[in-house]
N, CA and C atoms of all chains as a GROMACS GRO file, in nm:
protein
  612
    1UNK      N    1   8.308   6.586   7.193
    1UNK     CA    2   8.356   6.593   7.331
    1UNK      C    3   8.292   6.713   7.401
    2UNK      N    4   8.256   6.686   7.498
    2UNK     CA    5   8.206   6.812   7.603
    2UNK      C    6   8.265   6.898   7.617
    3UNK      N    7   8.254   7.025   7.690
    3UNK     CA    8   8.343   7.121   7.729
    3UNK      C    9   8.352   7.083   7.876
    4UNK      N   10   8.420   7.065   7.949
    4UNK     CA   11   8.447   7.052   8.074
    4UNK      C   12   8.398   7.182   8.167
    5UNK      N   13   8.296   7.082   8.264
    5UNK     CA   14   8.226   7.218   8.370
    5UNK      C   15   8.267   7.277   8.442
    6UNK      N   16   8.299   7.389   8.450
    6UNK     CA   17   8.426   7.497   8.530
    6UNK      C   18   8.398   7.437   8.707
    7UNK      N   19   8.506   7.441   8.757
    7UNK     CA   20   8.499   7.416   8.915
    7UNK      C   21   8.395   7.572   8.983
    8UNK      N   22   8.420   7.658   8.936
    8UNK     CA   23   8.378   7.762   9.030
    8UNK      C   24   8.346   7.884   8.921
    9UNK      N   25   8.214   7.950   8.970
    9UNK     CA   26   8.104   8.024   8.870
    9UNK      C   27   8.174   8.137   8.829
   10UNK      N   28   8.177   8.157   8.701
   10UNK     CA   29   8.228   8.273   8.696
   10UNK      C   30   8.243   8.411   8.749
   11UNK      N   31   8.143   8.404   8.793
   11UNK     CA   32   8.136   8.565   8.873
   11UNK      C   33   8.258   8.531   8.993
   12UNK      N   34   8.220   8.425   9.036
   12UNK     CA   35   8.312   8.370   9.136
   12UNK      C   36   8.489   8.409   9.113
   13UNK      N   37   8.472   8.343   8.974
   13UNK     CA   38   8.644   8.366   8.916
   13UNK      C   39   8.664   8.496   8.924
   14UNK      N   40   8.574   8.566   8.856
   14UNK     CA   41   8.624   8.740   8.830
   14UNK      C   42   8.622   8.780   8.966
   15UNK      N   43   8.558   8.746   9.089
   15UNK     CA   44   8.572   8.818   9.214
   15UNK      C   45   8.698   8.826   9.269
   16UNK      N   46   8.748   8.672   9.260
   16UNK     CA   47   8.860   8.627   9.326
   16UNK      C   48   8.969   8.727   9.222
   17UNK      N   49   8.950   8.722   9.108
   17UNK     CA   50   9.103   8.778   9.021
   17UNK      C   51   9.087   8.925   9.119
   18UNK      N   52   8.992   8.964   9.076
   18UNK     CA   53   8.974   9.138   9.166
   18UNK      C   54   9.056   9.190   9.301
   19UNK      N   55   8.990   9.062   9.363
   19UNK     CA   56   9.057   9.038   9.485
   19UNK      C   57   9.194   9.058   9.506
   20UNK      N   58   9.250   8.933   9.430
   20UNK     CA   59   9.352   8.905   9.443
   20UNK      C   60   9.410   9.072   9.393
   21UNK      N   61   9.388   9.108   9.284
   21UNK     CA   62   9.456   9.239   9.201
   21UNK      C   63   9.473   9.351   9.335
   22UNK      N   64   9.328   9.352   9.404
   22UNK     CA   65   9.378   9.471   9.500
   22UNK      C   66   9.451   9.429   9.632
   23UNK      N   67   9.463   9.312   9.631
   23UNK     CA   68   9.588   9.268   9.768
   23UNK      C   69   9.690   9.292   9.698
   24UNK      N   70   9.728   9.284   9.578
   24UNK     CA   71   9.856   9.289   9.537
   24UNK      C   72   9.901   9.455   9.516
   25UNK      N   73   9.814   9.476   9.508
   25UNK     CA   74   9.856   9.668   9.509
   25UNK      C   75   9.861   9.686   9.651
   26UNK      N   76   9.768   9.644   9.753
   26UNK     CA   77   9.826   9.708   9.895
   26UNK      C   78   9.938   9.661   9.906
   27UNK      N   79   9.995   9.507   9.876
   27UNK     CA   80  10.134   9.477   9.893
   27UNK      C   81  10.235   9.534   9.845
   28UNK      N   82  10.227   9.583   9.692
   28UNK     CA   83  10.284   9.681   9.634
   28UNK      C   84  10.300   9.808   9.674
   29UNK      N   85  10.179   9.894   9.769
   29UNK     CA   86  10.206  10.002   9.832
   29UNK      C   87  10.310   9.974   9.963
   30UNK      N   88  10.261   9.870  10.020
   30UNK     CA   89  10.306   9.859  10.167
   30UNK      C   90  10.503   9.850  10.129
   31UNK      N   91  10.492   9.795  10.032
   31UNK     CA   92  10.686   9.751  10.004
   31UNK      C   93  10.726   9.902   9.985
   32UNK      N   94  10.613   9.968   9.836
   32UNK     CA   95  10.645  10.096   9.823
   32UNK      C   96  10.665  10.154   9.955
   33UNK      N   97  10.626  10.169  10.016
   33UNK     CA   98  10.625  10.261  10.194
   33UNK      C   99  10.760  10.223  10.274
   34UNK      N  100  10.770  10.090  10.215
   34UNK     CA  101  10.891  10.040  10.304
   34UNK      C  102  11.016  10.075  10.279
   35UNK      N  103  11.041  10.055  10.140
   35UNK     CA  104  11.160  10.128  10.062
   35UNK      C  105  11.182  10.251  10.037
   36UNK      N  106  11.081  10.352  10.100
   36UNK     CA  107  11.061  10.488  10.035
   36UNK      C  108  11.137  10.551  10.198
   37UNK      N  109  11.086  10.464  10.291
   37UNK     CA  110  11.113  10.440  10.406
   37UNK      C  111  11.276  10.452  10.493
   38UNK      N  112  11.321  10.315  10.402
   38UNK     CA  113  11.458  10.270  10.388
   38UNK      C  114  11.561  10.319  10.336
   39UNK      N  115  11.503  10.390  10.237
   39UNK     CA  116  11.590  10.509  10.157
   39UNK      C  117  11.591  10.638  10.201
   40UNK      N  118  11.488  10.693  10.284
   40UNK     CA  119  11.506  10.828  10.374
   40UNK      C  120  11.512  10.797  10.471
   41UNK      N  121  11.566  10.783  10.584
   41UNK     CA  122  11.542  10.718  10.720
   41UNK      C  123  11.522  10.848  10.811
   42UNK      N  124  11.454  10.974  10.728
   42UNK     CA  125  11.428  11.100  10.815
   42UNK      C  126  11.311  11.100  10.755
   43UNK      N  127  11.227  10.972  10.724
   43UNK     CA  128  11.117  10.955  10.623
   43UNK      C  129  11.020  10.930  10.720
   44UNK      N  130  10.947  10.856  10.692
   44UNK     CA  131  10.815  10.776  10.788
   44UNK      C  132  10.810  10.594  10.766
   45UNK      N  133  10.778  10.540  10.853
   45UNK     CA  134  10.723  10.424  10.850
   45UNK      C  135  10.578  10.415  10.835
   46UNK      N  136  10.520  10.286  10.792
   46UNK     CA  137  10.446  10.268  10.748
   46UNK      C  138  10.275  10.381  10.841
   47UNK      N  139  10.282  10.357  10.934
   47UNK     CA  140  10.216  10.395  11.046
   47UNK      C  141  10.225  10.519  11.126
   48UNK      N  142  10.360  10.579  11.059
   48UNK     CA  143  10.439  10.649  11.136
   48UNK      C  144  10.334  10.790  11.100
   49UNK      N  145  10.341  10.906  11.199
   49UNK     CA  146  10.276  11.029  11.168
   49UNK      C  147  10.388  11.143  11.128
   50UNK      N  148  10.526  11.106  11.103
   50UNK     CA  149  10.638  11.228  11.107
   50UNK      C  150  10.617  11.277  10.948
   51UNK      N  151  10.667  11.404  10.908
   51UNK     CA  152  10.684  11.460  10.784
   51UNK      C  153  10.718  11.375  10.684
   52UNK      N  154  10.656  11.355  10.591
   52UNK     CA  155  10.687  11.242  10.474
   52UNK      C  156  10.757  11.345  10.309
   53UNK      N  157  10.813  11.280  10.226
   53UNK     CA  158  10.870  11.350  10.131
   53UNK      C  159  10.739  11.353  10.028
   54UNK      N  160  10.690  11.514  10.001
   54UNK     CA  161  10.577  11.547   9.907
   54UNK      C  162  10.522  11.402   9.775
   55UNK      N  163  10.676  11.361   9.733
   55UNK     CA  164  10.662  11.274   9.566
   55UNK      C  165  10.581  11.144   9.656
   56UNK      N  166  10.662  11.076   9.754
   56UNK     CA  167  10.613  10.959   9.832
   56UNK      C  168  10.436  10.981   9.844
   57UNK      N  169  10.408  11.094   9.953
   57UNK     CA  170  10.273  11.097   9.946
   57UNK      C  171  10.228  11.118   9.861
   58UNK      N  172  10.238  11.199   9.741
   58UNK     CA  173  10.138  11.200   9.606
   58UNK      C  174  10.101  11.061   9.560
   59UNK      N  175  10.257  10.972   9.526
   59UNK     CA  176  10.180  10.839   9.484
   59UNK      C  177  10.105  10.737   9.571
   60UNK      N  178  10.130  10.748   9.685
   60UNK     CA  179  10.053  10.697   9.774
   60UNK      C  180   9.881  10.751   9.794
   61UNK      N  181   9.865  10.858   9.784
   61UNK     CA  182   9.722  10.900   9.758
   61UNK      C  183   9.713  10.917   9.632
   62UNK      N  184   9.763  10.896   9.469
   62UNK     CA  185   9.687  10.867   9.410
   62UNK      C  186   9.658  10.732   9.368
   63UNK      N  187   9.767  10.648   9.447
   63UNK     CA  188   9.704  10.475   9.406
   63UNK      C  189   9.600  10.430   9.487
   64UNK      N  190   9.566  10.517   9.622
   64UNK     CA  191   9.484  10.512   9.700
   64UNK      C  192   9.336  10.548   9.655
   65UNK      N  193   9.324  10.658   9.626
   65UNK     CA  194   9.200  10.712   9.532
   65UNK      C  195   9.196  10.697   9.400
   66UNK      N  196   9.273  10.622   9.303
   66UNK     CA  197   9.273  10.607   9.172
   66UNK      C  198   9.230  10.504   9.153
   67UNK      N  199   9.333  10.404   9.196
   67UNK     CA  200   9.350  10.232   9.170
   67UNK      C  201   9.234  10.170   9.240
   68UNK      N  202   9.247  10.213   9.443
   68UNK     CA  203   9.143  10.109   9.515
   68UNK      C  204   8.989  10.088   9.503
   69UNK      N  205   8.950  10.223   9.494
   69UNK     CA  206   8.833  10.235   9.464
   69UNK      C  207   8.740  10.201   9.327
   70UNK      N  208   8.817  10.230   9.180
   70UNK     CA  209   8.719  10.125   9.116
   70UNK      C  210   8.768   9.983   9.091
   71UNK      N  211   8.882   9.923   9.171
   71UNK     CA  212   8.881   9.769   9.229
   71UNK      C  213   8.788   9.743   9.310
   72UNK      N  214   8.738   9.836   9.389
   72UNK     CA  215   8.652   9.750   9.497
   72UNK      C  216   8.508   9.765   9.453
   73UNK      N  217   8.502   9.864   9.373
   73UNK     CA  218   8.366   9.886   9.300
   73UNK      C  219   8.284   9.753   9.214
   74UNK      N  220   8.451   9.776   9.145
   74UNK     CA  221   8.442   9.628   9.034
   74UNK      C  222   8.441   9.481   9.093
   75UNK      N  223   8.525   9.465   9.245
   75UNK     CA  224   8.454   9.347   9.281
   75UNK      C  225   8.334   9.343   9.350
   76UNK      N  226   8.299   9.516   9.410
   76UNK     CA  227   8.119   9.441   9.484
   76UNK      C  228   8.006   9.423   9.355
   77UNK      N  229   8.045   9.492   9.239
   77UNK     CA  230   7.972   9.396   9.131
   77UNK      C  231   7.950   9.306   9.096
   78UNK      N  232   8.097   9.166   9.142
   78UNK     CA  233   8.065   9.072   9.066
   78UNK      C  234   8.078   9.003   9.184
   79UNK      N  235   8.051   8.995   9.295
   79UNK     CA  236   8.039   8.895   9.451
   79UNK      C  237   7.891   8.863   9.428
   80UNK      N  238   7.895   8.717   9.457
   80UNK     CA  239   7.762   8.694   9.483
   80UNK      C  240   7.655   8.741   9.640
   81UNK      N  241   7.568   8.750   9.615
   81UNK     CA  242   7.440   8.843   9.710
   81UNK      C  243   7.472   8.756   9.902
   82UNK      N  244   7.548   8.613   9.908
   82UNK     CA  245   7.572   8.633   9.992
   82UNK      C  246   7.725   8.656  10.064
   83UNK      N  247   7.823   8.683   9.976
   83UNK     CA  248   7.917   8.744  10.031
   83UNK      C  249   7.903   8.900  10.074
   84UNK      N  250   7.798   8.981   9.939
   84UNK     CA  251   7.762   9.090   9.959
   84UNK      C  252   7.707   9.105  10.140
   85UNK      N  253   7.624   9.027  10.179
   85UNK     CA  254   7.586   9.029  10.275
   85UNK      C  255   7.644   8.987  10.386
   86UNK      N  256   7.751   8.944  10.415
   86UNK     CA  257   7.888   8.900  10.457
   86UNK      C  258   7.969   9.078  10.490
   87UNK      N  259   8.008   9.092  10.317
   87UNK     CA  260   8.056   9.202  10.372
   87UNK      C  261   7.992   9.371  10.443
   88UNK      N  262   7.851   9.341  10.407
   88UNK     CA  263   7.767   9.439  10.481
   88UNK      C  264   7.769   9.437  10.647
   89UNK      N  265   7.740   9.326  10.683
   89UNK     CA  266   7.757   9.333  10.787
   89UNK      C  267   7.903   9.362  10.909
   90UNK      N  268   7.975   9.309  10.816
   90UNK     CA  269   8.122   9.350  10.869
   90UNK      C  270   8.141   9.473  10.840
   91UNK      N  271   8.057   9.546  10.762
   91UNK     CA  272   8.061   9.720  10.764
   91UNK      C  273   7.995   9.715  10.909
   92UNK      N  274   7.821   9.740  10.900
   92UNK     CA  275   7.799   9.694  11.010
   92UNK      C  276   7.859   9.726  11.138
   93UNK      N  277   7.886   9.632  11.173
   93UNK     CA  278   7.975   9.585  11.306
   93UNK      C  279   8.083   9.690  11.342
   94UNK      N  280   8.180   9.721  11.223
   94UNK     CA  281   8.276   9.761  11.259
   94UNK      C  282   8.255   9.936  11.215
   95UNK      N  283   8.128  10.023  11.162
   95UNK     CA  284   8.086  10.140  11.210
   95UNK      C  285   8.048  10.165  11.318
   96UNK      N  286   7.957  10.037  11.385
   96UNK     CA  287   7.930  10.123  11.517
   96UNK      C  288   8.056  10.068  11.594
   97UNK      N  289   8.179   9.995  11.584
   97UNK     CA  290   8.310   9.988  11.661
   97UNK      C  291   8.334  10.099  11.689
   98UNK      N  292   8.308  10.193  11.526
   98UNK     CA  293   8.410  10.289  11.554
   98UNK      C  294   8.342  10.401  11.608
   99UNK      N  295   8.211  10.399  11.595
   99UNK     CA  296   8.101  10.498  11.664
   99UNK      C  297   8.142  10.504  11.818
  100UNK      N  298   8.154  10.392  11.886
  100UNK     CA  299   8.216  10.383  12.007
  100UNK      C  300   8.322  10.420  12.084
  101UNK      N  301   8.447  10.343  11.969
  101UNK     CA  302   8.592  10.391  12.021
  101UNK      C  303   8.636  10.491  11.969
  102UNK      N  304   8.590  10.554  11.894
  102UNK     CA  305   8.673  10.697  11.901
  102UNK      C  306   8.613  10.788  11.972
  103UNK      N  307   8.493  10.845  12.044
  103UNK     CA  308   8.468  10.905  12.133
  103UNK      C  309   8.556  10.882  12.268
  104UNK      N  310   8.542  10.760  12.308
  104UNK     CA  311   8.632  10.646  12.425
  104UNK      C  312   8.706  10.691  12.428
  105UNK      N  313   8.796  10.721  12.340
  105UNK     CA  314   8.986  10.722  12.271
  105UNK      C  315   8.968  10.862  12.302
  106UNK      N  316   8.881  10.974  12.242
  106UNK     CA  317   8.918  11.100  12.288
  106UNK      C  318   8.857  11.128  12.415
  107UNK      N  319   8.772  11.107  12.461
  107UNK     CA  320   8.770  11.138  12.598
  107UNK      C  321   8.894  11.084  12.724
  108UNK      N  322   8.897  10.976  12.675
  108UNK     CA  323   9.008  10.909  12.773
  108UNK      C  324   9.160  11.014  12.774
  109UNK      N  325   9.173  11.016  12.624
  109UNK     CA  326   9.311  11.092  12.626
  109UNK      C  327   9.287  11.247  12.636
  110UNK      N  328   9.169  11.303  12.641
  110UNK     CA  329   9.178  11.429  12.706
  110UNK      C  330   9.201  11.449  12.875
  111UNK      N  331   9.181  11.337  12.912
  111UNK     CA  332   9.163  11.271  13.081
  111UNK      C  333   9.345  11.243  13.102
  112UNK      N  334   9.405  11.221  13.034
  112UNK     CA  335   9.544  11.178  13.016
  112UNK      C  336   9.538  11.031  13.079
  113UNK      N  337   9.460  11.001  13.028
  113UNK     CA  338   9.494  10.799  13.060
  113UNK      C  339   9.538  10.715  12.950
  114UNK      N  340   9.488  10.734  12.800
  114UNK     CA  341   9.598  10.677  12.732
  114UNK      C  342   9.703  10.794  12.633
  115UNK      N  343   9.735  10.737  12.543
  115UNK     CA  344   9.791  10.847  12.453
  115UNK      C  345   9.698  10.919  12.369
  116UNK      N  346   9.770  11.007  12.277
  116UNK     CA  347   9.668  11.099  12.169
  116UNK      C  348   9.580  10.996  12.056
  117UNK      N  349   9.500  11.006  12.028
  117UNK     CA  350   9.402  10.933  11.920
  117UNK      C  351   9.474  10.948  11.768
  118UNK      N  352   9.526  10.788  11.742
  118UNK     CA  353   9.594  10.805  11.611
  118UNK      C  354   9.506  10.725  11.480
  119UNK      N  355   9.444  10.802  11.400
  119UNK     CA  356   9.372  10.768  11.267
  119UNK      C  357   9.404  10.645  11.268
  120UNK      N  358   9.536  10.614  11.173
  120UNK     CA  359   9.598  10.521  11.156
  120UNK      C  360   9.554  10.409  11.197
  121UNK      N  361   9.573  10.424  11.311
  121UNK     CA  362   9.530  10.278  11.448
  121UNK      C  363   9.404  10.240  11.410
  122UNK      N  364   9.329  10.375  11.422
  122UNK     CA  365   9.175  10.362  11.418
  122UNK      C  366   9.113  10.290  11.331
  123UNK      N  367   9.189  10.322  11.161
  123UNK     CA  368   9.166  10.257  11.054
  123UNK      C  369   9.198  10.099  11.072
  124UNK      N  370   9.338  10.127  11.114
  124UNK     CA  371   9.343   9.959  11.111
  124UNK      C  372   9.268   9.871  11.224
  125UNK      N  373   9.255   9.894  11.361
  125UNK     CA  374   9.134   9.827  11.421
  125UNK      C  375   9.024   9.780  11.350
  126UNK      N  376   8.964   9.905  11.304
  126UNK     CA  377   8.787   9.919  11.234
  126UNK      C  378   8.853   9.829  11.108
  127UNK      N  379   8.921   9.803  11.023
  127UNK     CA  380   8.982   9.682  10.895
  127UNK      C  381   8.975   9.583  10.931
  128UNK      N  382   9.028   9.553  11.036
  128UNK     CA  383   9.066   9.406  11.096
  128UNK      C  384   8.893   9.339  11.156
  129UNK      N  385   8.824   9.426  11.250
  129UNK     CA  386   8.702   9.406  11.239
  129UNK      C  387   8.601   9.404  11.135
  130UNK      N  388   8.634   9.499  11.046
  130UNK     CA  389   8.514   9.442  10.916
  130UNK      C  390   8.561   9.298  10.865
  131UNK      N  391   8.685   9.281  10.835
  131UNK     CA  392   8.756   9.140  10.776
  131UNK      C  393   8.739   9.034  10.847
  132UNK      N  394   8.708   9.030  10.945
  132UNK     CA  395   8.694   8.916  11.057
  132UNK      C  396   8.546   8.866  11.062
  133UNK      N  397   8.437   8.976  11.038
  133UNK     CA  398   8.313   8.969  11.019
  133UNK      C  399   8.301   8.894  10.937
  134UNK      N  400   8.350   8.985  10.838
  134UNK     CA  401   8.301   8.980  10.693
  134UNK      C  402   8.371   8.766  10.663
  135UNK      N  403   8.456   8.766  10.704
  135UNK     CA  404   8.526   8.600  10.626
  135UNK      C  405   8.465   8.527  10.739
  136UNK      N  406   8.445   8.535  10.889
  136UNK     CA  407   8.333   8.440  10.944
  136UNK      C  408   8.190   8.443  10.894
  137UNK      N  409   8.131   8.538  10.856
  137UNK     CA  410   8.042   8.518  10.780
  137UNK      C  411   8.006   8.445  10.640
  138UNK      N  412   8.130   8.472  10.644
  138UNK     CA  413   8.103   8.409  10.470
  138UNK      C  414   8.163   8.234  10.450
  139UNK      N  415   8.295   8.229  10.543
  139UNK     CA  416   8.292   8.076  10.593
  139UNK      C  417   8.250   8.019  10.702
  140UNK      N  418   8.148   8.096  10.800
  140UNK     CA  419   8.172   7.973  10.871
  140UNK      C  420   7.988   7.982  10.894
  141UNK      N  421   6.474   7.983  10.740
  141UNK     CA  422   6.350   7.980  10.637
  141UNK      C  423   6.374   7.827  10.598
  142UNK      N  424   6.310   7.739  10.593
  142UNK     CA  425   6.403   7.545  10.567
  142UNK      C  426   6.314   7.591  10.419
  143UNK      N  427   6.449   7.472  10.363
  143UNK     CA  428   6.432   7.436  10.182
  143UNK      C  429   6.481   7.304  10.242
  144UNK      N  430   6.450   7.255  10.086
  144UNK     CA  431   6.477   7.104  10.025
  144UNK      C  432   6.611   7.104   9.953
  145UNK      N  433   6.677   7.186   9.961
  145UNK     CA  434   6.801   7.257   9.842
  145UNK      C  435   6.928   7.105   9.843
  146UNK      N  436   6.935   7.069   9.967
  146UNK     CA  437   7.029   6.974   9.990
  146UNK      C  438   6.942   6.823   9.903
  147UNK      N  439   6.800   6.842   9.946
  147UNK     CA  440   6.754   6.645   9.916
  147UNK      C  441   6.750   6.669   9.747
  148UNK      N  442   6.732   6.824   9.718
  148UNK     CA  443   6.695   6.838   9.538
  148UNK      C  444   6.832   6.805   9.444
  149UNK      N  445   6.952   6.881   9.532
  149UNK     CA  446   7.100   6.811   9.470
  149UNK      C  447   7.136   6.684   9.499
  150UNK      N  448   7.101   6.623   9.624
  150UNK     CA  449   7.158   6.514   9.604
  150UNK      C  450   7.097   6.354   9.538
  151UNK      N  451   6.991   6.400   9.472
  151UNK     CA  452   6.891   6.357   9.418
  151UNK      C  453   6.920   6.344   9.259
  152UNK      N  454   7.020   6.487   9.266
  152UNK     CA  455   7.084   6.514   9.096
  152UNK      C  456   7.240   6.459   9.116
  153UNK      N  457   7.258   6.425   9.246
  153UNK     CA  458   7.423   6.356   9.255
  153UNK      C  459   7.516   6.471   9.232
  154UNK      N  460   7.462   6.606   9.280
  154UNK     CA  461   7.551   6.736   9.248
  154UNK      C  462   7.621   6.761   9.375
  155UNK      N  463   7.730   6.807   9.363
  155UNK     CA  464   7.816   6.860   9.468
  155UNK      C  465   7.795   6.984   9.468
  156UNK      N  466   7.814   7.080   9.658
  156UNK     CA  467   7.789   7.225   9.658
  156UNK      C  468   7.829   7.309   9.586
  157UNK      N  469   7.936   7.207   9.518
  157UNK     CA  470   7.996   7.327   9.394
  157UNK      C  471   7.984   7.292   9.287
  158UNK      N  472   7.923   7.168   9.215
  158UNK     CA  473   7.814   7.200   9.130
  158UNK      C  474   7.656   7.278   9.112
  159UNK      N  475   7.632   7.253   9.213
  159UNK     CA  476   7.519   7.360   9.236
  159UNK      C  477   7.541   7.509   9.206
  160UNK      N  478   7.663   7.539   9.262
  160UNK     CA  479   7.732   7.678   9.273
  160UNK      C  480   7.782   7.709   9.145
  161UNK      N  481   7.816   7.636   9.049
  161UNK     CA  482   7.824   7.686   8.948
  161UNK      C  483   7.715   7.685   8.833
  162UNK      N  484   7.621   7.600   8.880
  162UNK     CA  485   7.475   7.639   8.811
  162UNK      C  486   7.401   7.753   8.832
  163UNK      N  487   7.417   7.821   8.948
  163UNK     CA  488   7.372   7.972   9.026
  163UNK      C  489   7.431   8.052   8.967
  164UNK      N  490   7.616   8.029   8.952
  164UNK     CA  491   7.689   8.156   8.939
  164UNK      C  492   7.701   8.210   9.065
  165UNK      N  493   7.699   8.130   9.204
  165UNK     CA  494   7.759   8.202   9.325
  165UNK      C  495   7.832   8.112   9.360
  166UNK      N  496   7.916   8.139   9.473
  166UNK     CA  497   8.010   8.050   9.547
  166UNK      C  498   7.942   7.956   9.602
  167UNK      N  499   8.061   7.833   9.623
  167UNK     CA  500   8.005   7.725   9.707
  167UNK      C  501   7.992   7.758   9.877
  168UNK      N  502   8.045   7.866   9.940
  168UNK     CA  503   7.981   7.903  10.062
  168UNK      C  504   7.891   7.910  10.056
  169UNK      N  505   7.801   8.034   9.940
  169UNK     CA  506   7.684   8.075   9.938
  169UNK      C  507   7.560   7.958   9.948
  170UNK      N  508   7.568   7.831   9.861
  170UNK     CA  509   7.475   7.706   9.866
  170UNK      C  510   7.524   7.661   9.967
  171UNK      N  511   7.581   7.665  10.058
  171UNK     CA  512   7.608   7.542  10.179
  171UNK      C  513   7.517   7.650  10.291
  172UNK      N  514   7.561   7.808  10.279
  172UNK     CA  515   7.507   7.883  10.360
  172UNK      C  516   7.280   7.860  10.372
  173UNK      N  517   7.291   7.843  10.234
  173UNK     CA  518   7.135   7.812  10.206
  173UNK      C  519   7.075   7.713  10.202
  174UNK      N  520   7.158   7.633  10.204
  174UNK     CA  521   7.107   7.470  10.292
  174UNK      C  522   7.111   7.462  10.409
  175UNK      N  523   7.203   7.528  10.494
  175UNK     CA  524   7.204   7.483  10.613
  175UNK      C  525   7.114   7.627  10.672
  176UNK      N  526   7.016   7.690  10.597
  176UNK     CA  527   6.955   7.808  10.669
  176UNK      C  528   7.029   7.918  10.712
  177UNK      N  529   7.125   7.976  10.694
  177UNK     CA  530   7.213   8.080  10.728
  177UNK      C  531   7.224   8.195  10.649
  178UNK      N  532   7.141   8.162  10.532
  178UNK     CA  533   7.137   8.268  10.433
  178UNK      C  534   7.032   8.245  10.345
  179UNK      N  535   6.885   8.387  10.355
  179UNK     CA  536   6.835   8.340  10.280
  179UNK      C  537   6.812   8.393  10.128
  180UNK      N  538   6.780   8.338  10.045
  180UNK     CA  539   6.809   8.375   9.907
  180UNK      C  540   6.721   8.513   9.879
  181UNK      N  541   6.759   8.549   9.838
  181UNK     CA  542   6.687   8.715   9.746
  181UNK      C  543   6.594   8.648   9.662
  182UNK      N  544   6.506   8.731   9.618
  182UNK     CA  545   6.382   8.671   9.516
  182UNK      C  546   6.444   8.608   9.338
  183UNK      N  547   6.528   8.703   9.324
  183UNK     CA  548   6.606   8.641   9.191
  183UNK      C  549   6.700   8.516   9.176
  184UNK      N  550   6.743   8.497   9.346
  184UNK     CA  551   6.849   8.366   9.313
  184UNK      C  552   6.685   8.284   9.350
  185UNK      N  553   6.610   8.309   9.403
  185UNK     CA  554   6.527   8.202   9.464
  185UNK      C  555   6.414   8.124   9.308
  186UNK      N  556   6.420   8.262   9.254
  186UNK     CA  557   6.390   8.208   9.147
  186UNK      C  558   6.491   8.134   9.056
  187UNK      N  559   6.603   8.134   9.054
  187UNK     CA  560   6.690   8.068   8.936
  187UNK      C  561   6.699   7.945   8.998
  188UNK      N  562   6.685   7.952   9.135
  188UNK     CA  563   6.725   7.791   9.162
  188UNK      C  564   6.557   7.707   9.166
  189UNK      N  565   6.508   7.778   9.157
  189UNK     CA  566   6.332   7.741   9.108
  189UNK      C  567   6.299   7.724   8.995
  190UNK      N  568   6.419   7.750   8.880
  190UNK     CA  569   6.368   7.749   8.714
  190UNK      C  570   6.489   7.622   8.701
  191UNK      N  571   6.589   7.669   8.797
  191UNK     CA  572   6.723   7.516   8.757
  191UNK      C  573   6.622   7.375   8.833
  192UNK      N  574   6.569   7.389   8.884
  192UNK     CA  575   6.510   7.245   8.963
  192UNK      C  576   6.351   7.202   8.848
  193UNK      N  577   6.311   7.327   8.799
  193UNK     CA  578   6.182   7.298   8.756
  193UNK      C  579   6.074   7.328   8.850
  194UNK      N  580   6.100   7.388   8.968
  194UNK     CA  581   6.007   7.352   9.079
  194UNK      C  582   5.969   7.510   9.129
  195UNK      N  583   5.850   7.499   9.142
  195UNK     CA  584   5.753   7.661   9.238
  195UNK      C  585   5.847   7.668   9.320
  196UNK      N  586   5.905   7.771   9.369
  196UNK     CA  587   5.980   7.853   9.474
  196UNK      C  588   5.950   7.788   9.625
  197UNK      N  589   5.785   7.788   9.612
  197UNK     CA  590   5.725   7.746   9.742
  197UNK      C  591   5.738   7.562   9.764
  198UNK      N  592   5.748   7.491   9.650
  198UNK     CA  593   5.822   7.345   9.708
  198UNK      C  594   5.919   7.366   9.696
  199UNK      N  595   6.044   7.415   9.670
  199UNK     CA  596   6.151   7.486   9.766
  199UNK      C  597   6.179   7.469   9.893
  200UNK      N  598   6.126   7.626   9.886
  200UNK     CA  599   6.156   7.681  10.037
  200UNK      C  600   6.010   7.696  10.107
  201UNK      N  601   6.018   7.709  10.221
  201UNK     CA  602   5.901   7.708  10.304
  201UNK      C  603   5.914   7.790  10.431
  202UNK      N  604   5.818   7.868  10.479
  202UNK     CA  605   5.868   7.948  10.574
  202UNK      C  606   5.829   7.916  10.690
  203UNK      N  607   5.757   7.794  10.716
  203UNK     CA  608   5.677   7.747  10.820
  203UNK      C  609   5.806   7.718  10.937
  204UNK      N  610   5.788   7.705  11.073
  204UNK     CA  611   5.933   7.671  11.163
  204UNK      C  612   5.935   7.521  11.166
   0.00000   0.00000   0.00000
């Protein structure tokens, strides 16, 4: 009897497990944040910039710099050359976003037309634009 | 850059994701390189030139 021919290439499989592993730790952080949240309510929200309790931020920056980074290492190893190029360009795109809007953002709010320039935001804009690149590129 | 990538699989009765798992890349990646949207690096261009039996250049072709 044959061995039955896998639906999808291995590198393929190991990308996706990767994948999947580091969505499940941001989900795991994001709940962490929520409950850490819920339980101090003189704490911070997810986004929030107020004083956070020292233990909260330690584990939050070390699952941040421990865990994400050789996940993402380990999946741009095993992506094939054109997702790689997928997600290059959604770097790309969304460096010179941010080459743009954060000058914008501080000049404007030194002008007092919008509010103060919050990282946070910044990060998540410039995310949402590499991700949008990066998965129209790669599906469509 | 036009290839033959689509008339060479369906010639073998392979689906994009049989192809894709003869490469070892995703089935985006072969639909992306049939339909010209992505072109292959010299190493996939060769594997799919040693999986067909065929010179790189009856392949792909760079002419418009």
């Amino acid at each position: 009897m044959t061995k039955p021919e896998p639906k999808i290439a291995p590198s393929v499989q190991k990308s996706k497990r990767v994948l999947i592993l580091a969505l499940l730790v941001g989900v795991a952080l994001g709940i962490y944040f929520s409950v850490a949240s819920f339980a101090d309510p003189d704490s911070f929200e997810l986004f929030d910039n107020s004083d956070i309790n020292p233990v909260v931020a330690a584990i939050g920056i070390a699952v941040w710099l421990l865990i994400v980074p050789p996940l993402t290492w380990i999946w741009w190893r095993t992506v094939d050359e054109h997702e790689k190029d997928a997600y290059r360009e959604g770097a790309m795109v969304s460096a010179h976003f941010y080459l743009f809007l954060v000058p914008t953002w501080w000049l404007a709010s030194r002008a007092g037309w919008v509010p103060a320039q919050d990282p946070m935001i910044v990060l998540l804009i410039v995310s949402i634009i590499w991700s949008c690149v990066w998965l129209y590129r790669k599906y469509l | 850059m036009n290839n033959r990538l689509k008339v060479l699989r369906a010639e073998r009765d392979w689906s994009q994701a049989t192809l894709a798992v003869h490469l070892d890349v995703s089935r985006q990646a072969v639909n992306a390189i049939e339909t010209g949207k992505h072109d292959p690096s010299l190493p996939l261009a060769f594997r799919i030139a040693r999986l067909f039996d065929l010179s790189i250049e009856e392949i792909f072709n760079d002419e418009a």
